[in-house]
Backbone as CSV, one residue per row, in Angstrom:
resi,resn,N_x,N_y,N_z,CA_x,CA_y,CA_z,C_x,C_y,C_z
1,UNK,0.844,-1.185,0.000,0.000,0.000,0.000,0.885,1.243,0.000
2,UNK,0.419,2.341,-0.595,1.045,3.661,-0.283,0.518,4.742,0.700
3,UNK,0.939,5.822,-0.113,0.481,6.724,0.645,-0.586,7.542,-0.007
4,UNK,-1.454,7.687,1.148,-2.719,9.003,0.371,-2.630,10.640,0.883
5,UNK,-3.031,11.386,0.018,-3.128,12.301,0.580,-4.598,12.988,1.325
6,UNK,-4.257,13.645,2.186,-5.406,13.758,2.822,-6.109,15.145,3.239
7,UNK,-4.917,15.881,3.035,-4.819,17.394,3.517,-3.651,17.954,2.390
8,UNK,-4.419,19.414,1.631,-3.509,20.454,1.174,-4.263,21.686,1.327
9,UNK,-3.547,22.711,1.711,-3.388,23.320,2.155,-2.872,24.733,3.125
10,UNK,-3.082,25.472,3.906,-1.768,25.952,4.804,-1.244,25.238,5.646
11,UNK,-0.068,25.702,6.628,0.509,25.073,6.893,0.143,24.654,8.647
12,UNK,-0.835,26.101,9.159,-1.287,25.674,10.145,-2.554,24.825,10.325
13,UNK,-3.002,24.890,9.187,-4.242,23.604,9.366,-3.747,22.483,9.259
14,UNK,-2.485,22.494,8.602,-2.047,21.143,7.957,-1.337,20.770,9.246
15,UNK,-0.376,21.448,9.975,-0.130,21.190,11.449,-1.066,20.538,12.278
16,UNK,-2.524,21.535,12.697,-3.574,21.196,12.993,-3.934,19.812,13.047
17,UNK,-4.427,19.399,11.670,-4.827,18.096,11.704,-3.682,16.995,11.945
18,UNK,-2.305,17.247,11.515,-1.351,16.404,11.657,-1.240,16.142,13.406
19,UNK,-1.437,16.952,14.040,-1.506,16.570,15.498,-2.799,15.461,15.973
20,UNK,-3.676,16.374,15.339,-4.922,15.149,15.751,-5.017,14.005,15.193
21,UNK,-4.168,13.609,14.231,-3.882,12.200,13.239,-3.408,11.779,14.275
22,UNK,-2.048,12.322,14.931,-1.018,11.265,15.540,-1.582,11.440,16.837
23,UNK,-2.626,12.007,17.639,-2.904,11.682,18.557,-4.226,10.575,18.709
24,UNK,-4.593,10.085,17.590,-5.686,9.037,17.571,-4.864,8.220,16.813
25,UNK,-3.109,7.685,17.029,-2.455,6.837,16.619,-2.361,6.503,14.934
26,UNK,-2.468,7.720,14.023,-2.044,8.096,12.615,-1.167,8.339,12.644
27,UNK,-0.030,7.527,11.779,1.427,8.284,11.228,0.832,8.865,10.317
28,UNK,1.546,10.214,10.111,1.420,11.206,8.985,2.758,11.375,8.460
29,UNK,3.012,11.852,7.637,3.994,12.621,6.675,3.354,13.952,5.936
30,UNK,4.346,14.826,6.245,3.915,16.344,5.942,4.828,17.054,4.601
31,UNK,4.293,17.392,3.937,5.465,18.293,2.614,5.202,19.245,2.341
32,UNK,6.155,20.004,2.652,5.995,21.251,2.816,6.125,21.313,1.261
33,UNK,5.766,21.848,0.287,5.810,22.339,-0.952,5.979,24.162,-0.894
34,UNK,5.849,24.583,-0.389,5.947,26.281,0.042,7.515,26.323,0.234
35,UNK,8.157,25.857,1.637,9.660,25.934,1.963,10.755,25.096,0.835
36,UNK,9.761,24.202,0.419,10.668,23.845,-0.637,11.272,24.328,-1.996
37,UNK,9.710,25.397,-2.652,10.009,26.400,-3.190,10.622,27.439,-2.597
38,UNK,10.732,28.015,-1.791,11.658,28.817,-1.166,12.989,28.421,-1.272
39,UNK,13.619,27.568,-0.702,14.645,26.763,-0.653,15.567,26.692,-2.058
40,UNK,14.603,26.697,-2.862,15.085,26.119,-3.973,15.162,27.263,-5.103
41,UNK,14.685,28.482,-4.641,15.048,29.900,-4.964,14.050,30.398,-5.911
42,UNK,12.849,29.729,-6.316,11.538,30.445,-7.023,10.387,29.941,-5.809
43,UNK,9.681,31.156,-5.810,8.311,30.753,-4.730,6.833,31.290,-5.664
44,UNK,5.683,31.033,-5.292,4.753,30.837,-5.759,3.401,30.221,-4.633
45,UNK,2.421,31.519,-4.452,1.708,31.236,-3.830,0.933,30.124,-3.927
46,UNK,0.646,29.504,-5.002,-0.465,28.357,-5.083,0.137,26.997,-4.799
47,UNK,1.617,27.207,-3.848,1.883,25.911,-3.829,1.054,25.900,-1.942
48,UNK,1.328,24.491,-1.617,0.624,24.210,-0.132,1.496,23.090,0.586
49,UNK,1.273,22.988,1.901,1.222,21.614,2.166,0.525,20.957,2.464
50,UNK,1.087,19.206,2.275,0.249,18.628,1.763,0.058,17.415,3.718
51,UNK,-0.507,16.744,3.673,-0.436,15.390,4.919,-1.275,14.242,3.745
52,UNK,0.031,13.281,4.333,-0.644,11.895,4.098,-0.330,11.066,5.192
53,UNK,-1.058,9.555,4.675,-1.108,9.002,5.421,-1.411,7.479,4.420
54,UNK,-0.995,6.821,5.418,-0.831,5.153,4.686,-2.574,4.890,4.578
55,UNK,-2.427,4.228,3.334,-4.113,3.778,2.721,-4.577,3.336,3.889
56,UNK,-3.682,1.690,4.817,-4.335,0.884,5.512,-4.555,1.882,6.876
57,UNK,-4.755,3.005,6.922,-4.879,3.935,8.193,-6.313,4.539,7.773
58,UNK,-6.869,4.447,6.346,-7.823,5.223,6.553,-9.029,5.242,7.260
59,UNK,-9.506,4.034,7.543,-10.662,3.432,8.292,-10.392,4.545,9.855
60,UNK,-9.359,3.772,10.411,-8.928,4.870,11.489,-8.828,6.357,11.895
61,UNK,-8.307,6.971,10.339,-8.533,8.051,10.561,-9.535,9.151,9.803
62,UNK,-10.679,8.680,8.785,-11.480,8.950,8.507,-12.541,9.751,9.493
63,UNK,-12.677,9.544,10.568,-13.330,10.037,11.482,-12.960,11.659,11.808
64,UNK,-11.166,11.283,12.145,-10.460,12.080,12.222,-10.657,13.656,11.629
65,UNK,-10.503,13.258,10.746,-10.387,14.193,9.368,-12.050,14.598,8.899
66,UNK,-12.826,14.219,9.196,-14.477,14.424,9.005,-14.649,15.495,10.037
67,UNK,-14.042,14.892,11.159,-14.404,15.699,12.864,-13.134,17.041,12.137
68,UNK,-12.259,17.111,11.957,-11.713,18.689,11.672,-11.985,19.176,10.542
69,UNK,-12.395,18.575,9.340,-13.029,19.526,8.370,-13.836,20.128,8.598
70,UNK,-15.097,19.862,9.491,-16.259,20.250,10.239,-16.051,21.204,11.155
71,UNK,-14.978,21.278,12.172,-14.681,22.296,12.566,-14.044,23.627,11.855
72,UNK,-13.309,23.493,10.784,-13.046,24.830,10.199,-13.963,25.791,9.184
C-alpha cells in the first residue's frame, strides 16, 4: 500500500490536523511544498502543504479528518 493524501493546504491547518492524526495513533507525513520552493530559490503562492497518510490507516482516521473539516 502507499500513501494518500489527505490534507492540502496551509501550513497551520495542515499542522492542525497532523496533530490530531497522531494523537488518535495516525502516522502522517507532511510536505511542505511552500519551503521547498523557497529553498530552492523560485516561490509561488499556489503551492501548499500537503499530509498523508498510509491507505491501511484510513478506516482509522477517517473520522479524524471528518471531525476537523467540520470544525473549520
Amino acid at each position: 500500500m502507499g500513501l494518500m493524501k489527505v490534507y492540502s493546504g496551509s501550513e497551520i491547518l495542515a499542522l492542525a490536523l497532523q496533530e490530531r492524526l497522531e494523537e488518535a495513533g495516525v502516522e502522517t507525513v507532511k510536505k511542505d511544498n511552500v519551503q521547498s520552493a523557497r529553498l530552492g530559490g523560485y516561490g509561488g503562492s499556489d503551492l501548499a502543504v500537503e499530509v498523508f497518510i498510509q491507505e491501511t490507516d484510513f478506516a482509522k482516521a477517517n473520522p479524524v479528518i471528518e471531525d476537523f473539516r467540520m470544525s473549520i
